[in-house]
py3Dmol code that shows the C-alpha trace and the ligand (Angstrom):
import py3Dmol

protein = """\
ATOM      1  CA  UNK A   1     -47.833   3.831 -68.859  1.00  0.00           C
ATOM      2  CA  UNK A   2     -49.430   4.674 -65.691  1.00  0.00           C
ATOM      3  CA  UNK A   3     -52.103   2.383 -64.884  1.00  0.00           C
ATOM      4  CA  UNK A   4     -54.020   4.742 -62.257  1.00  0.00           C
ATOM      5  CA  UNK A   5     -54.600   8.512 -64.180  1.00  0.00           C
ATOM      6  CA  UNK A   6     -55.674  10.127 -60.570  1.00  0.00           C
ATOM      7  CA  UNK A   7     -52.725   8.924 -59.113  1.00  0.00           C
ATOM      8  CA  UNK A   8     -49.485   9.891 -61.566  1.00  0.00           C
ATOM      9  CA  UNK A   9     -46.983   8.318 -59.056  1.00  0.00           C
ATOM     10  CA  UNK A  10     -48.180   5.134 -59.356  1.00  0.00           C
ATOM     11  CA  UNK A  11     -46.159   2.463 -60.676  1.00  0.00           C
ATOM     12  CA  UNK A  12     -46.951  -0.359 -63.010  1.00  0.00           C
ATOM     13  CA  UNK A  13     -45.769  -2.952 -61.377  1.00  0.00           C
ATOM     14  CA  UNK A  14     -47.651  -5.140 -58.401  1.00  0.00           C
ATOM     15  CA  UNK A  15     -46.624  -7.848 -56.272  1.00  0.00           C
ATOM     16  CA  UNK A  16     -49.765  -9.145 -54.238  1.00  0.00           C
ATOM     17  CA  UNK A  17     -51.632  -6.093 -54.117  1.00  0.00           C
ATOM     18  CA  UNK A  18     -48.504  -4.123 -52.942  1.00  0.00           C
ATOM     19  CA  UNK A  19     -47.590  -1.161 -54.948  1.00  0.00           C
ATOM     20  CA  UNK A  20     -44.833   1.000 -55.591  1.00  0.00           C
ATOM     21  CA  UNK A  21     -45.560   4.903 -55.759  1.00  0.00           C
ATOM     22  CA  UNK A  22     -42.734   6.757 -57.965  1.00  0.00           C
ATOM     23  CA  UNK A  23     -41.394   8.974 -55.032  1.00  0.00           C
ATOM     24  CA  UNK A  24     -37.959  11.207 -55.009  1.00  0.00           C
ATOM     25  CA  UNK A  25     -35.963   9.816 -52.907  1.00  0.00           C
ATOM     26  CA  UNK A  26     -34.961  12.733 -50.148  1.00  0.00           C
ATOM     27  CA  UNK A  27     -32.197  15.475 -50.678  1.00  0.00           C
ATOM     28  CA  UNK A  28     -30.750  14.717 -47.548  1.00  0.00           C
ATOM     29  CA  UNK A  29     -29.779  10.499 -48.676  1.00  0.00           C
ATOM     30  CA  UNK A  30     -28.821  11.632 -52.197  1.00  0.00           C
ATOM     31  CA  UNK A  31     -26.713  14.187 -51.366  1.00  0.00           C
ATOM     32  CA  UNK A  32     -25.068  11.662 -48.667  1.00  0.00           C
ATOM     33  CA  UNK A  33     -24.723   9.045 -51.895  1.00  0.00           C
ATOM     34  CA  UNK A  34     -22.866  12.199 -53.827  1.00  0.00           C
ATOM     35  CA  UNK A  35     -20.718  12.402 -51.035  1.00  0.00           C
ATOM     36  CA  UNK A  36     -19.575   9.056 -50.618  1.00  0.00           C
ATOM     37  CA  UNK A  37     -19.030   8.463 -53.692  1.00  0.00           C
ATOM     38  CA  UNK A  38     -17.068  11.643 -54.521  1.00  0.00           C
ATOM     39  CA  UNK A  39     -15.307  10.050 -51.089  1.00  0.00           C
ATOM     40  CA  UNK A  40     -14.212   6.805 -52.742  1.00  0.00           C
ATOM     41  CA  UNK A  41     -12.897   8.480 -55.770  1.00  0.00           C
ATOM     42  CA  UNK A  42     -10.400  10.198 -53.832  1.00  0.00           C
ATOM     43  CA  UNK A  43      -9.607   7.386 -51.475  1.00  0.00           C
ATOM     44  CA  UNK A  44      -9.130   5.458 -54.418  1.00  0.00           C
ATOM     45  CA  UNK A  45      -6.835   8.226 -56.184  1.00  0.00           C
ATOM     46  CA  UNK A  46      -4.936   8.757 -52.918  1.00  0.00           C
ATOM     47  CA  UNK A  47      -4.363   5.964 -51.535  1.00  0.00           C
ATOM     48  CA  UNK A  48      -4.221   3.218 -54.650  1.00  0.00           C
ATOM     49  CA  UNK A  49      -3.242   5.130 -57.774  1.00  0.00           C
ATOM     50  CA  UNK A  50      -1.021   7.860 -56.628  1.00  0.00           C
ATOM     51  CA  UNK A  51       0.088   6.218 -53.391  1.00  0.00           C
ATOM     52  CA  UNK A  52       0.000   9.379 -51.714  1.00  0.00           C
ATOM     53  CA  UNK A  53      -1.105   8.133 -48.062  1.00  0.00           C
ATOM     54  CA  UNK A  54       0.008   5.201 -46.155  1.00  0.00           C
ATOM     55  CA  UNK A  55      -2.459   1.958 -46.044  1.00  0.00           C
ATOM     56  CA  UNK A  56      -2.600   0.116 -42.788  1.00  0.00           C
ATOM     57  CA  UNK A  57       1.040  -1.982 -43.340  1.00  0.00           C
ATOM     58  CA  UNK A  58       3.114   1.134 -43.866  1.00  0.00           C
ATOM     59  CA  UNK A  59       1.206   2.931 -40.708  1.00  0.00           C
ATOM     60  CA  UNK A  60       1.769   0.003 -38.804  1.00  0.00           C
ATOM     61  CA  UNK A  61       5.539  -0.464 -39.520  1.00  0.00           C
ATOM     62  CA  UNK A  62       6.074   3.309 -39.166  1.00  0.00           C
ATOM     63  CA  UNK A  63       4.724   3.464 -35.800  1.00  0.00           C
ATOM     64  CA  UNK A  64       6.661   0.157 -34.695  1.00  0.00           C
ATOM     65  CA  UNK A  65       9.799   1.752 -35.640  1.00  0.00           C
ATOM     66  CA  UNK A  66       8.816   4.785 -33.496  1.00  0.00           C
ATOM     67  CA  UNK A  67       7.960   1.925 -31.026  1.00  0.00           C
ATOM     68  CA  UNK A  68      11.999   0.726 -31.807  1.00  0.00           C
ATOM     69  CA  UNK A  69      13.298   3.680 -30.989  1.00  0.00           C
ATOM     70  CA  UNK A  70      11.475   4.796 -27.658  1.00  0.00           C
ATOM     71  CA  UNK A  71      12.585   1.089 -26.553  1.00  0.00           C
ATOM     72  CA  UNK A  72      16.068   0.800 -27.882  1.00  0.00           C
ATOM     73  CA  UNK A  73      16.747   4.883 -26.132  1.00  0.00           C
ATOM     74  CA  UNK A  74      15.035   3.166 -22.964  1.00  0.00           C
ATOM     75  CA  UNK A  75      17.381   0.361 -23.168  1.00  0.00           C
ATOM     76  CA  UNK A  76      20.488   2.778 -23.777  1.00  0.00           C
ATOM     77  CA  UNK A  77      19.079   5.092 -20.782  1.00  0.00           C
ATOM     78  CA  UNK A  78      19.009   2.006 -18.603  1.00  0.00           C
ATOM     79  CA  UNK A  79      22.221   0.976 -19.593  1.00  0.00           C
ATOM     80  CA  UNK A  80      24.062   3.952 -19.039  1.00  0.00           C
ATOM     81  CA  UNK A  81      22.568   4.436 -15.473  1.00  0.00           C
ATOM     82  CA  UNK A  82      23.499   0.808 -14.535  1.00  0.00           C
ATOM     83  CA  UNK A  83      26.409   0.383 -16.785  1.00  0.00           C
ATOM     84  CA  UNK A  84      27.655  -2.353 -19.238  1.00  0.00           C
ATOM     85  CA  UNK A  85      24.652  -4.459 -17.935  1.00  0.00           C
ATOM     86  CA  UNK A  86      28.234  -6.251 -16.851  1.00  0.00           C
ATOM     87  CA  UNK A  87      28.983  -6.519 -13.159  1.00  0.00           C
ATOM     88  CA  UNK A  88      31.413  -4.291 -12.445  1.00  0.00           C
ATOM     89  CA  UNK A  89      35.071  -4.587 -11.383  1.00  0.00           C
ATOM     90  CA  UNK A  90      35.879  -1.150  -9.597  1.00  0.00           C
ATOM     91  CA  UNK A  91      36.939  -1.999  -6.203  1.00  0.00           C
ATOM     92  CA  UNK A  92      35.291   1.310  -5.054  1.00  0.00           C
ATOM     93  CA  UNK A  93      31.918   0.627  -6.495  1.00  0.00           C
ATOM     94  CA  UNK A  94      32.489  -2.663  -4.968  1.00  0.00           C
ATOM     95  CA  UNK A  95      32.920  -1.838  -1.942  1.00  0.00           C
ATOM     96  CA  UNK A  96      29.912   0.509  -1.906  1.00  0.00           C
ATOM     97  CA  UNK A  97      28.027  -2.447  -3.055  1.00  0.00           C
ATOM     98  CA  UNK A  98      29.528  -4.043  -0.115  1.00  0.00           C
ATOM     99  CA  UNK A  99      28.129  -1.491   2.507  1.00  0.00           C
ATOM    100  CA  UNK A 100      24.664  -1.620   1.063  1.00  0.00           C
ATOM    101  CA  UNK A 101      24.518  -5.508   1.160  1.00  0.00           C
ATOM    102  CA  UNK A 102      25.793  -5.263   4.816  1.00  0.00           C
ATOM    103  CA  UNK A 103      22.787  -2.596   5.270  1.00  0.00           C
ATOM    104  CA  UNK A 104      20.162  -3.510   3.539  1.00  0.00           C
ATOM    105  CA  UNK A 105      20.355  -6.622   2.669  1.00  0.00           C
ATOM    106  CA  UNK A 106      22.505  -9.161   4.869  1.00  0.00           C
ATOM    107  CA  UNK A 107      19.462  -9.066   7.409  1.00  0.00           C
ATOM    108  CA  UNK A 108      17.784 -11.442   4.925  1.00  0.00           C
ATOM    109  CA  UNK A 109      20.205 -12.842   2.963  1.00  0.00           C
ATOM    110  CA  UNK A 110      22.910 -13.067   5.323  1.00  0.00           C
ATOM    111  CA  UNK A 111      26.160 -11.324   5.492  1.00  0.00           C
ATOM    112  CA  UNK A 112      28.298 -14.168   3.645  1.00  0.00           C
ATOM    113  CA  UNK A 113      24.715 -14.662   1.598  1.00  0.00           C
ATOM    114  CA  UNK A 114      23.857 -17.922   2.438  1.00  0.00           C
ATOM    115  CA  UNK A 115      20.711 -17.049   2.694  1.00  0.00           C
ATOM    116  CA  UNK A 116      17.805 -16.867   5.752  1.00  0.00           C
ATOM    117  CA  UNK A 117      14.967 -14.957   4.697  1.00  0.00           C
ATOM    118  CA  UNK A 118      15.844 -14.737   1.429  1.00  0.00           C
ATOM    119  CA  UNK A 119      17.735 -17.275  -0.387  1.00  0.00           C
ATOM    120  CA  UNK A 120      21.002 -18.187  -0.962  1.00  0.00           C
ATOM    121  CA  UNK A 121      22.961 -16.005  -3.314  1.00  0.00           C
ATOM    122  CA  UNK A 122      26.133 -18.253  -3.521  1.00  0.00           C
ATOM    123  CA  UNK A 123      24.592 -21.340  -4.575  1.00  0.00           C
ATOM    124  CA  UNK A 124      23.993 -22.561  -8.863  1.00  0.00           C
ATOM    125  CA  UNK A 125      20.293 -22.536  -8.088  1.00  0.00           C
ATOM    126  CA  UNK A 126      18.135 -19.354  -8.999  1.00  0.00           C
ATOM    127  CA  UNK A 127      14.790 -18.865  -8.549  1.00  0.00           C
ATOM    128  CA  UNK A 128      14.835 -15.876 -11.287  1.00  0.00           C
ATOM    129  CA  UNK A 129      17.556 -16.326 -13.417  1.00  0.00           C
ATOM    130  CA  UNK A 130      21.191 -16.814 -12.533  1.00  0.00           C
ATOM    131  CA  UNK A 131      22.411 -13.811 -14.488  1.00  0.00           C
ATOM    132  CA  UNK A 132      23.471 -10.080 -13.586  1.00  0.00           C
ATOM    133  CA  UNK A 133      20.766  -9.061 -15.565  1.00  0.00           C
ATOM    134  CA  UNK A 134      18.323 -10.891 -13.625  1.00  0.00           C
ATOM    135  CA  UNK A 135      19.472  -9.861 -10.745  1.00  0.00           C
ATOM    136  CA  UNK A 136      19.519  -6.525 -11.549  1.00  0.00           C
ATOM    137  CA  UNK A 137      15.462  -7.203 -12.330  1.00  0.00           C
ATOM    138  CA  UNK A 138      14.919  -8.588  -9.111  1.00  0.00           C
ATOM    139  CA  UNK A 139      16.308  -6.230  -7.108  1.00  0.00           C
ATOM    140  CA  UNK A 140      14.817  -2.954  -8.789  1.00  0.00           C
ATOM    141  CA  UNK A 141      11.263  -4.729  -8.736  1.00  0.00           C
ATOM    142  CA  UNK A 142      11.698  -7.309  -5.818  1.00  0.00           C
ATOM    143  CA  UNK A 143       9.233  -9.848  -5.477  1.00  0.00           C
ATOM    144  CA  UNK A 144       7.095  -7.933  -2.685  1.00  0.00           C
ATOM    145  CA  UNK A 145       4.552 -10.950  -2.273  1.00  0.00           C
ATOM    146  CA  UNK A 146       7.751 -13.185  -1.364  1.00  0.00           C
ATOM    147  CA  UNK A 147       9.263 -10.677   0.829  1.00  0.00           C
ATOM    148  CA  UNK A 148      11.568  -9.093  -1.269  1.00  0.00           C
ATOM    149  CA  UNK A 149      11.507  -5.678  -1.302  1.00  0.00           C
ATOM    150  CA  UNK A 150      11.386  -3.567  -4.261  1.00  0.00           C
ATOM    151  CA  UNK A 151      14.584  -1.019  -4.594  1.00  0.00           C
ATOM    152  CA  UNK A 152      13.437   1.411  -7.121  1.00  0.00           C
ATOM    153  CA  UNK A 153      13.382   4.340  -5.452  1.00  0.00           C
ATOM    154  CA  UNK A 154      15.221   3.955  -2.731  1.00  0.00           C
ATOM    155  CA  UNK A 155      18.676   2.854  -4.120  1.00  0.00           C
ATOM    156  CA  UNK A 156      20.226   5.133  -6.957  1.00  0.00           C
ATOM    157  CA  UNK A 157      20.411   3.098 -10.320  1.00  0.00           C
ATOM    158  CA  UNK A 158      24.441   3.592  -9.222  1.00  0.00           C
ATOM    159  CA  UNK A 159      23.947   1.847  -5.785  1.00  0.00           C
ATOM    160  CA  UNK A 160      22.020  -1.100  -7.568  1.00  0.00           C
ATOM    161  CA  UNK A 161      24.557  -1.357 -10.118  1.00  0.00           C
ATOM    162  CA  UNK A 162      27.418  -1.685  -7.182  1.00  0.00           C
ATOM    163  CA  UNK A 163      25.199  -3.775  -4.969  1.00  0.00           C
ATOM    164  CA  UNK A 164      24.546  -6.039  -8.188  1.00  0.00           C
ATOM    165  CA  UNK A 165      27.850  -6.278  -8.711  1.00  0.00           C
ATOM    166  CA  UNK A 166      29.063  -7.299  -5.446  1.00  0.00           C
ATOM    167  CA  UNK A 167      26.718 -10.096  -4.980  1.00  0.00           C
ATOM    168  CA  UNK A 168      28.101 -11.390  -8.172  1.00  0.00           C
ATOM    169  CA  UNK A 169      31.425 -11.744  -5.898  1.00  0.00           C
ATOM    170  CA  UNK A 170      29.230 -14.623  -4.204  1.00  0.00           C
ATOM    171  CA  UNK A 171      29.024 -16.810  -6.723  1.00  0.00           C
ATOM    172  CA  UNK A 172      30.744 -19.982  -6.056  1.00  0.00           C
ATOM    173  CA  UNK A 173      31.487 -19.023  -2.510  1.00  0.00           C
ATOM    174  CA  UNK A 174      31.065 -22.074  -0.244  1.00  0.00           C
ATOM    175  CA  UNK A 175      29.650 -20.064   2.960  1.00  0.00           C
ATOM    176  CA  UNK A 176      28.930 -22.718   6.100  1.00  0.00           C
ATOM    177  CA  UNK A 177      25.372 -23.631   6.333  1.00  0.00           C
ATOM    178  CA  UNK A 178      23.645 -22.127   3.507  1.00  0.00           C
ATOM    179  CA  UNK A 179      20.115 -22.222   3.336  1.00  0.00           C
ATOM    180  CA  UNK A 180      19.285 -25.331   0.773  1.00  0.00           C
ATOM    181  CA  UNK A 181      17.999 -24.519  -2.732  1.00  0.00           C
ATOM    182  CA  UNK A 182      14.200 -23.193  -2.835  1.00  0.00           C
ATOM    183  CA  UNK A 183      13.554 -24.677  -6.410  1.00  0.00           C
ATOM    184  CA  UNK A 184      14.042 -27.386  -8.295  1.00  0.00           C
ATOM    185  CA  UNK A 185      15.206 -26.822 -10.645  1.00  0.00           C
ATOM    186  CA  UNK A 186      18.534 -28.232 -11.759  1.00  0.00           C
ATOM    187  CA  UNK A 187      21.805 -26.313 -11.412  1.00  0.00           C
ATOM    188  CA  UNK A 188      22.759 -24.118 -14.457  1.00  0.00           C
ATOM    189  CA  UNK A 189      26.439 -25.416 -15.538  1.00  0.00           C
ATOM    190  CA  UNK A 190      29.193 -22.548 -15.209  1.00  0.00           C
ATOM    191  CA  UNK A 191      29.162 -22.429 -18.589  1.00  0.00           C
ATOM    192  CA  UNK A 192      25.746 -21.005 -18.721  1.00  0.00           C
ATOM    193  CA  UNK A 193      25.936 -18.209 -16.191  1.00  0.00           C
ATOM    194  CA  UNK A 194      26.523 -14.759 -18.605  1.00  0.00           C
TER     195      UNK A 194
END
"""
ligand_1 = """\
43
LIG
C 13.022 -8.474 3.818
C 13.945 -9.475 3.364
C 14.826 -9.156 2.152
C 15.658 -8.081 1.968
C 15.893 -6.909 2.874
C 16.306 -8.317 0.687
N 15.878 -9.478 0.134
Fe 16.469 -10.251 -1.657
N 15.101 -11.720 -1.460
C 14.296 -11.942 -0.355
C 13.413 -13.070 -0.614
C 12.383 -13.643 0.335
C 13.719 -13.508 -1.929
C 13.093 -14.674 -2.686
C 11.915 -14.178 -3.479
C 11.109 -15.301 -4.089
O 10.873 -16.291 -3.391
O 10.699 -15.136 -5.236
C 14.805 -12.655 -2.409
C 15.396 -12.783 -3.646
C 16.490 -12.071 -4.082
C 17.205 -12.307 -5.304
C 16.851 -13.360 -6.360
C 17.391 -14.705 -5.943
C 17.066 -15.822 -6.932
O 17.177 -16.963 -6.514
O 16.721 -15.552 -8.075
C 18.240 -11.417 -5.356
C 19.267 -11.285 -6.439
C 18.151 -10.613 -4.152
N 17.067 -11.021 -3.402
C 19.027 -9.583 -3.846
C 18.808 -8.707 -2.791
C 19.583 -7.494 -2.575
C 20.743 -7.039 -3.436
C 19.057 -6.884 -1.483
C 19.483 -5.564 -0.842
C 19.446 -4.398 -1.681
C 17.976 -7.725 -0.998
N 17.843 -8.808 -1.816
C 17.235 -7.447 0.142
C 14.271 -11.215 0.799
C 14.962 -10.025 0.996
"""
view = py3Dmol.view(width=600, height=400)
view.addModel(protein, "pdb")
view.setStyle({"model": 0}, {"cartoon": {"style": "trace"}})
view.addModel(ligand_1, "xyz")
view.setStyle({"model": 1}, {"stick": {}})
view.zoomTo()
view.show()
C-alpha cells in the first residue's frame, strides 16, 4: 500500500516525520556486492574446501624454511672461507697468522699480547666471549667506538682465520706485565673455553 498516490516511491513506514523513498540502490554498489560475494565463494572453495592455496601458517613456514636455507648456505659459506670454525693447527697458516699479529695488531695488543691499547689476549677474562668464534666476530667487525678496528675488508677471510688462530696460541701464556682485566666479570674455567 502506498500511502502517498503522487509519490509511488514512497514508503509506508515513518519514524518522526522521516521517510523512506523506495529507491534502486546504484549499479555501481550492487554490482560491487555481486562481486564480493562471487569473491568469497571461491576463497572459500580454494582455500577451505579444496585446500588448493596456502593460508597464512603454511606461507609462513614455507618462507621460513627458505629463510633456513639462505642462513644455513650463509653459515656453510662462512665456514668454508674461515674453516672448521676450529682454530687451526697448520704451522704455515700459523705462522701467517703470526706475521699479521706482528703487523697489524701487536701495536695495540702487544707483541706477546698482553695487551696496551687493546686488551690482553692471554688472560681468562673476555670482554666478548672467550671463544674462537668470538673472536673471529670481533675481529671481522671490531668494536670501532672502542678502538678496534674492523678487518672485513682488509684481511682475506684466510688471513683472519690464521690470525684467529694464532692468537688462540696465547691463551694461558703468562706474558710479564699484562695489562689487568677490563671487565668484571669472573674468569671462565678451562673447561668452558670451546
Ligand atoms: C688500534 C688498536 C687496535 C688494533 C690495531 C687491533 N686491536 Fe683488537 N682490540 C682493540 C681494543 C681497544 C679492543 C677492546 C674493545 C672493547 O673495549 O670492546 C680490542 C679487542 C680485541 C679482541 C676482543 C678481546 C676481548 O676481550 O673480547 C680481539 C680478539 C682482538 N682485539 C683481536 C685483534 C686482532 C687479531 C687484531 C689484528 C688483526 C687487532 N685486534 C687489532 C684495539 C686494537
Amino acid at each position: 500500500m502506498n500511502p502517498d498516490p503522487k509519490d509511488p516511491l514512497l514508503l509506508e513506514h515513518e519514524a518522526d516525520g522521516i521517510k523512506e523513498l523506495d529507491n534502486l540502490l546504484p549499479r555501481w554498489w550492487v554490482w560491487l556486492f555481486y562481486l564480493t560475494t562471487a569473491f568469497a565463494v571461491v576463497y572459500m572453495l580454494y582455500y577451505h574446501v579444496f585446500r588448493a592455496g596456502q593460508l597464512q601458517v603454511a606461507e609462513y613456514q614455507k618462507e621460513q624454511a627458505i629463510g633456513d636455507k639462505i642462513k644455513s648456505e650463509a653459515i656453510s659459506k662462512f665456514e668454508s672461507a674461515l674453516g672448521a670454525l676450529e682454530p687451526v693447527k697448520d704451522q704455515s697458516a700459523l705462522a701467517q697468522g703470526q706475521e699479521t699479529f706482528m703487523k697489524l695488531c701487536a701495536p695495540c695488543h702487544r707483541p706477546d699480547g698482553g695487551g696496551l691499547v687493546g686488551p690482553n689476549l692471554c688472560d681468562d677474562y673476555w670482554m666478548h666471549g672467550s671463544n674462537y668464534v668470538d673472536n673471529l666476530k670481533i675481529i671481522i667487525n671490531g668494536v670501532p667506538e672502542k678502538g678496534m678496528l674492523t678487518w672485513r675488508g682488509v684481511l682475506r677471510p684466510s688471513e683472519i682465520q690464521a690470525v684467529a688462530s694464532f692468537i688462540y696460541t696465547f691463551r694461558g701464556t703468562k706474558p710479564p706485565n699484562p695489562k689487568p682485566p677490563e671487565n668484571q666479570q669472573q674468569p671462565k674455567k678451562p673447561s668452558e673455553f670451546e
